[in-house]
C-alpha positions as CSV (number, residue, x, y, z in Angstrom):
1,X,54.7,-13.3,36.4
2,X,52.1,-13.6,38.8
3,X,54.4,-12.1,41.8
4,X,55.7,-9.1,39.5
5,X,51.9,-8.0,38.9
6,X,51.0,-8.2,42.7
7,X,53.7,-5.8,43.4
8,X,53.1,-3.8,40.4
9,X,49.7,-3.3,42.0
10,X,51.0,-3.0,45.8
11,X,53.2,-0.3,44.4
12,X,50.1,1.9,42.8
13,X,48.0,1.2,45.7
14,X,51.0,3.3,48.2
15,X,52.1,5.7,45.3
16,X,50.4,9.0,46.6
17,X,48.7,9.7,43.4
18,X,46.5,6.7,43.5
19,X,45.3,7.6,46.8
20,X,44.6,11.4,46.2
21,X,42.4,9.6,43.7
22,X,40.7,7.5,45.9
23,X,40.1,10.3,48.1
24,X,38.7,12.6,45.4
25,X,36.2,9.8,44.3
26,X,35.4,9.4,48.0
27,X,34.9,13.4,48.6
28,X,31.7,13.7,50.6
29,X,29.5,16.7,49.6
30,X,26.5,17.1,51.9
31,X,23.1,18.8,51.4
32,X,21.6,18.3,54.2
33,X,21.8,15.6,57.8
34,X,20.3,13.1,55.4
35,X,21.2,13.5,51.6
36,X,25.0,13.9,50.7
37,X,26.6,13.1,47.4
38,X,30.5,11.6,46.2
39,X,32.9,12.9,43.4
40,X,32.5,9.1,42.3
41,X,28.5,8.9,42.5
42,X,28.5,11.9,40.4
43,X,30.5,10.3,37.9
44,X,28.2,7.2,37.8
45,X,25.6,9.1,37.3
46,X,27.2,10.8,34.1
47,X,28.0,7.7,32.9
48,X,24.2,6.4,33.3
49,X,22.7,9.4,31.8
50,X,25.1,9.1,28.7
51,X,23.9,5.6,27.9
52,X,20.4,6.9,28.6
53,X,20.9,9.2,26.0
54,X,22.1,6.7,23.6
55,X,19.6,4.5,24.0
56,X,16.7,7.3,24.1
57,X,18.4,8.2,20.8
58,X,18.1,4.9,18.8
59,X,14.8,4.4,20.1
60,X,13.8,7.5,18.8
61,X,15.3,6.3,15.1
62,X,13.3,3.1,15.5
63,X,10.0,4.6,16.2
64,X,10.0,7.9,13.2
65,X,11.7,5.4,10.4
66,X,8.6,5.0,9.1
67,X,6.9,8.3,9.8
68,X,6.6,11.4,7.0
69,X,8.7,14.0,7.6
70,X,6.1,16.5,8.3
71,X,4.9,14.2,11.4
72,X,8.7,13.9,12.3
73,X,8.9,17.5,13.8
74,X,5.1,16.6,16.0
75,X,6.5,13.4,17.2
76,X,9.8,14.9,18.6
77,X,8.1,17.8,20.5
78,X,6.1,14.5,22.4
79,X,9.2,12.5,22.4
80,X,11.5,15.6,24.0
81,X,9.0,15.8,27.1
82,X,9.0,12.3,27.4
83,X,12.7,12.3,27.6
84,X,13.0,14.2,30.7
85,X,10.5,11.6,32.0
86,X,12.7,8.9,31.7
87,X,16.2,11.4,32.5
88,X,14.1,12.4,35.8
89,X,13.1,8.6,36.5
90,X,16.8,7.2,35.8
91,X,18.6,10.0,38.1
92,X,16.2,9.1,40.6
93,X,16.9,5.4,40.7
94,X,20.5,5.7,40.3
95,X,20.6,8.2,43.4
96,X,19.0,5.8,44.9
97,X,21.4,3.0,43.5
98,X,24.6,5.0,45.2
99,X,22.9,5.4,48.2
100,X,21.3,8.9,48.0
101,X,18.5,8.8,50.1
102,X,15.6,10.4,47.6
103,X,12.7,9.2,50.1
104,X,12.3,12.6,51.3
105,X,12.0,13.6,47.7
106,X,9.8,10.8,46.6
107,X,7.3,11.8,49.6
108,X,7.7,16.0,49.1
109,X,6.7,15.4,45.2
110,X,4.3,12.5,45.4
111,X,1.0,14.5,46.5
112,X,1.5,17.1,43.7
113,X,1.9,14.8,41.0
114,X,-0.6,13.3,42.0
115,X,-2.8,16.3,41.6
116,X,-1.2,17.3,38.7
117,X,-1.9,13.9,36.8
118,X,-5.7,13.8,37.5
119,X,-5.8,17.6,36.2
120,X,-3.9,17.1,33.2
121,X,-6.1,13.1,32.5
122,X,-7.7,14.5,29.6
123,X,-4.7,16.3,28.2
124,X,-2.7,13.5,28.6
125,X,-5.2,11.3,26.6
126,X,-5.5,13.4,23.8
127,X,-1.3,13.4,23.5
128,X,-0.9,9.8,24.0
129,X,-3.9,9.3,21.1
130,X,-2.2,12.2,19.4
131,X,1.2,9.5,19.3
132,X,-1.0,6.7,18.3
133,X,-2.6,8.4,15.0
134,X,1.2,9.8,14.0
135,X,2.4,6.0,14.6
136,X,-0.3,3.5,13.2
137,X,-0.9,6.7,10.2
138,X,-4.6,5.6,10.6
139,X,-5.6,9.3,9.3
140,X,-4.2,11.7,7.2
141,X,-4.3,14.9,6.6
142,X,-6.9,15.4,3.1
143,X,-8.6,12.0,4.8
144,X,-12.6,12.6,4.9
145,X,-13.3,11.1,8.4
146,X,-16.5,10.6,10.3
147,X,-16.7,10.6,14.1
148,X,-19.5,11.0,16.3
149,X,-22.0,11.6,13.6
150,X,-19.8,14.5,12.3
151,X,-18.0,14.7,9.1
152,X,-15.1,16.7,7.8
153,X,-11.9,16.9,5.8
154,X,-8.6,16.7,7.9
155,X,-7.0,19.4,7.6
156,X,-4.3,19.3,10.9
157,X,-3.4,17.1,12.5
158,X,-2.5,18.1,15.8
159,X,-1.1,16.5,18.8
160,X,-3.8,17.4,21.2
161,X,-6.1,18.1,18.2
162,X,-7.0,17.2,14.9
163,X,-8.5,19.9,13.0
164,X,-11.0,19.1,10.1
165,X,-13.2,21.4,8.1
166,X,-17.4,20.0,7.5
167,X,-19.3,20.5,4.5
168,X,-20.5,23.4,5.3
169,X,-17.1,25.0,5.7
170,X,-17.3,25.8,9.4
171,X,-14.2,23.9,11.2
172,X,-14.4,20.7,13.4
173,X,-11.6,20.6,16.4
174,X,-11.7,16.9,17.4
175,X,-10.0,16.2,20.5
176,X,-7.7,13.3,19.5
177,X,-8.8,11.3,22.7
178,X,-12.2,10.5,21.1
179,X,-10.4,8.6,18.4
180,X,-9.9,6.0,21.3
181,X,-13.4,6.3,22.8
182,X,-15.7,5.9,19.6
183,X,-15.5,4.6,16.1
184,X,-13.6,6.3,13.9
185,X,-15.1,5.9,9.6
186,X,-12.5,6.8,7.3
187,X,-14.1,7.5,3.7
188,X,-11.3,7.7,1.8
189,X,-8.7,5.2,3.4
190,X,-9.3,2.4,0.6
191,X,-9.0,5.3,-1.9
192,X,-11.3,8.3,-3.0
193,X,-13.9,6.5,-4.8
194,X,-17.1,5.6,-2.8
195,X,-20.6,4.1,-3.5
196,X,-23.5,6.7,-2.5
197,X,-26.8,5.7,-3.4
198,X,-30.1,7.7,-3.5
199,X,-33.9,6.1,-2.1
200,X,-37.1,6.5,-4.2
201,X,-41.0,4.7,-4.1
202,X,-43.1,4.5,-6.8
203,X,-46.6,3.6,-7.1
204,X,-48.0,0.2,-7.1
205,X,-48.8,-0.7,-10.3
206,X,-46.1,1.0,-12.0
207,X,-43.5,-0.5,-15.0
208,X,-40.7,-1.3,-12.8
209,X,-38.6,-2.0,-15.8
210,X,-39.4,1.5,-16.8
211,X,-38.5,2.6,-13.0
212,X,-34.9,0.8,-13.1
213,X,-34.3,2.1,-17.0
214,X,-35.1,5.7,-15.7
215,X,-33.4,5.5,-12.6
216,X,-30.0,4.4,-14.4
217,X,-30.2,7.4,-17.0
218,X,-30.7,9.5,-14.1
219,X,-27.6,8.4,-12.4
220,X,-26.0,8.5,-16.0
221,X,-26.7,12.1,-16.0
222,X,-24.6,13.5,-13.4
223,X,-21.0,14.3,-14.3
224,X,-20.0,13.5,-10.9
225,X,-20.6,9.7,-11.6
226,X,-17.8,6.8,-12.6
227,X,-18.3,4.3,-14.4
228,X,-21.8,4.5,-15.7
229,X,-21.4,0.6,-16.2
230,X,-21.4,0.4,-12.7
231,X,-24.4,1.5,-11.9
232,X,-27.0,-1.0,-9.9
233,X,-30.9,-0.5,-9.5
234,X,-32.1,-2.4,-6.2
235,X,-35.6,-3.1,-6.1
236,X,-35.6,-3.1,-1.8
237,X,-38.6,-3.4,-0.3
238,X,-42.9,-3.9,-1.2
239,X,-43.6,-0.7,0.7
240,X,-47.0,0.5,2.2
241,X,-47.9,2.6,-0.1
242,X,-45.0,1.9,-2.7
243,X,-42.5,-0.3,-4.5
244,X,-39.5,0.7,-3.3
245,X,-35.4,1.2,-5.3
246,X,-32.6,1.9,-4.3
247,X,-30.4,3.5,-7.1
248,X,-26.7,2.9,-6.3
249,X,-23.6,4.4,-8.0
250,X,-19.9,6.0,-7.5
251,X,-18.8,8.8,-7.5
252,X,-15.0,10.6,-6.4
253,X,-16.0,13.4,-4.1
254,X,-17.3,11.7,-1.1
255,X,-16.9,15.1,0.4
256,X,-19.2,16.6,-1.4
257,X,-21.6,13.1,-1.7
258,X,-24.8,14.9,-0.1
259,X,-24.8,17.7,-3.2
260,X,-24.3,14.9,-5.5
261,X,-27.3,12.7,-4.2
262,X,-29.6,15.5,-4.6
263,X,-28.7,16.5,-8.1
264,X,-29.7,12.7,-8.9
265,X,-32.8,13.3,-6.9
266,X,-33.4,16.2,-9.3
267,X,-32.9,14.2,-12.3
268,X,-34.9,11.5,-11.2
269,X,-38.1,14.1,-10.6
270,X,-38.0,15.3,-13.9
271,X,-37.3,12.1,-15.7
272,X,-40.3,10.5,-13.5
273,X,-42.7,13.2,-14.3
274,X,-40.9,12.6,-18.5
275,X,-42.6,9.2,-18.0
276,X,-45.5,9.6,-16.1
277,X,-44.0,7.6,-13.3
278,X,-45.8,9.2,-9.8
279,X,-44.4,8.9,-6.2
280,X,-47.1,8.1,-4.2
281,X,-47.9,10.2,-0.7
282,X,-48.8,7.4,2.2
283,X,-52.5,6.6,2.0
284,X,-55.1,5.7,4.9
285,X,-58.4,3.9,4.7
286,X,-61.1,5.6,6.8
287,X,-64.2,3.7,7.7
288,X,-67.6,5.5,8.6
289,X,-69.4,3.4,10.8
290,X,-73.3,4.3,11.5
291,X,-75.3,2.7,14.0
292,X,-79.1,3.2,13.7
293,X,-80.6,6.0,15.8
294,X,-76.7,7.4,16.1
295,X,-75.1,10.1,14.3
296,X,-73.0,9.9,12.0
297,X,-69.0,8.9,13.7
298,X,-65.4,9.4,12.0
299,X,-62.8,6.6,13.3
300,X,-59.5,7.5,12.6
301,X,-55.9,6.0,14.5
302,X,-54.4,8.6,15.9
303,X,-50.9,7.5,14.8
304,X,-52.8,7.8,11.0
305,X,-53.9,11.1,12.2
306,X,-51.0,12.4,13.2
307,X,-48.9,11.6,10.1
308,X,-51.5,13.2,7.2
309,X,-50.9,16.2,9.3
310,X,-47.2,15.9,9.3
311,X,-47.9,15.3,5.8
312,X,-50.1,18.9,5.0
């Protein structure tokens, strides 16, 4: 058996087809002294970019399984230039592999990527954090985010940008690389309830009984409150010139928390004045000190000074 395959394959190695084969695969094209190319490298490299497209493929399912479909379509524009990456990096190594010689290449191309990856850093950041946010789905878009001291509804979500609109309706463009260089609040992650709470002194010597009754009704008032069981007076601090509270409660419409806390404020004036319950203004002592055969002298901090006219 053994001695019929041998010159089975004796036979096909002398046949005249198998050898205008041979020499087809072996069919030298040259560029240039130093780079030249086979029929039969260029079939390798088919064959390598074919499975580089299958794999590139499945992991492509893997990563947007999870993803909405309206962050499919951002993900894939990403994911496309990324693909000619790793098509660009596998045809280089698998010139190299056949013994293309892409040094001359490597060293031609080298000083201009170069340049052109420190002037495209930042843009580079803001796609790669771009990725991350459609990934980890650590914001969304309706998600009332703060960043930087600035607040704002998403409204895009970009993948260089993410595009959010502030109280004030003017609109915030957040480059998406900051999301990886500061802290990043998310109001509304856990849900769109959130506890606000408003600030308030009263006098010394005031019912503070009276102060946590008033200070629930005026919480109580406001539409924009849940669950007026919920409700919690704080009595924070003996202040310098009053007893301080802290009123706290929750409300829906974080968005719009900072209209809400002064409408409580509002209530809690007029309830206050309802009750004859007065906010006290900071008080200073001022000592006249008189030596004899001296005027008349005023002593007064200058830090005391300072605030009653910040005060007036």
């Amino acid at each position: 058996m053994d001695q019929e395959l041998e010159k089975v394959e004796r036979t096909v190695e002398k046949s005249s087809i198998w050898k205008d084969i041979k020499e087809l695969l072996n069919q030298q094209y040259d560029f240039s002294d130093k780079i030249g190319i086979s029929v039969k490298d260029i079939l390798i490299i088919i064959t390598v970019i074919f499975v580089t497209t299958v794999i590139l493929r499945f992991v492509l399912k893997i990563l947007t399984r999870k993803l909405p479909e309206e962050d499919k379509g951002k993900f894939n524009v990403v994911y496309g230039y990324f693909r000619w990456l790793v098509y660009l990096l596998i045809l280089l190594m698998t010139l190299n592999a056949v013994g293309v010689n892409v040094t001359a290449v490597f060293a031609a191309s080298a000083a201009l990527m170069i340049g052109i990856g420190l002037a495209l850093q930042t843009l580079f950041q803001d796609i790669i954090s771009g990725i991350f946010i459609l990934i980890d789905q650590t914001v969304h878009v309706g998600d009332i985010i703060e960043i930087d001291g600035k607040v704002g509804r998403v409204e895009e979500i970009k993948l260089r940008t993410t595009r959010a609109v502030t109280i004030d309706n003017k609109v915030l463009v957040i480059p998406n690389h900051l999301y990886l260089e500061n802290s990043l609040y998310n109001w509304t992650q856990n849900g769109s309830d959130t506890r606000e709470y408003v600030d308030v002194g009263v006098a010394y010597g005031s019912d503070v009984q009276l102060v946590k009754k008033v200070l629930v009704k005026a919480a109580e008032a406001n539409p924009n409150v849940l669950d007026k069981n919920d409700i919690a007076v704080r009595f924070t601090n003996f202040g310098d010139s009053s007893l301080d509270f802290r009123v706290v409660f929750t409300i829906s419409d974080s968005f719009n928390a900072n209209a809400i806390r002064s409408e409580v404020r509002f209530e809690i004036d007029k309830l206050f004045r309802e009750n004859h319950i007065s906010i006290p203004f900071p008080q200073r002592d001022i000592h006249i000190i008189q030596k004899p055969d001296q005027s008349v002298s005023l002593r007064l901090n200058q830090s005391d000074f300072n605030t009653n006219l910040s005060k007036d």
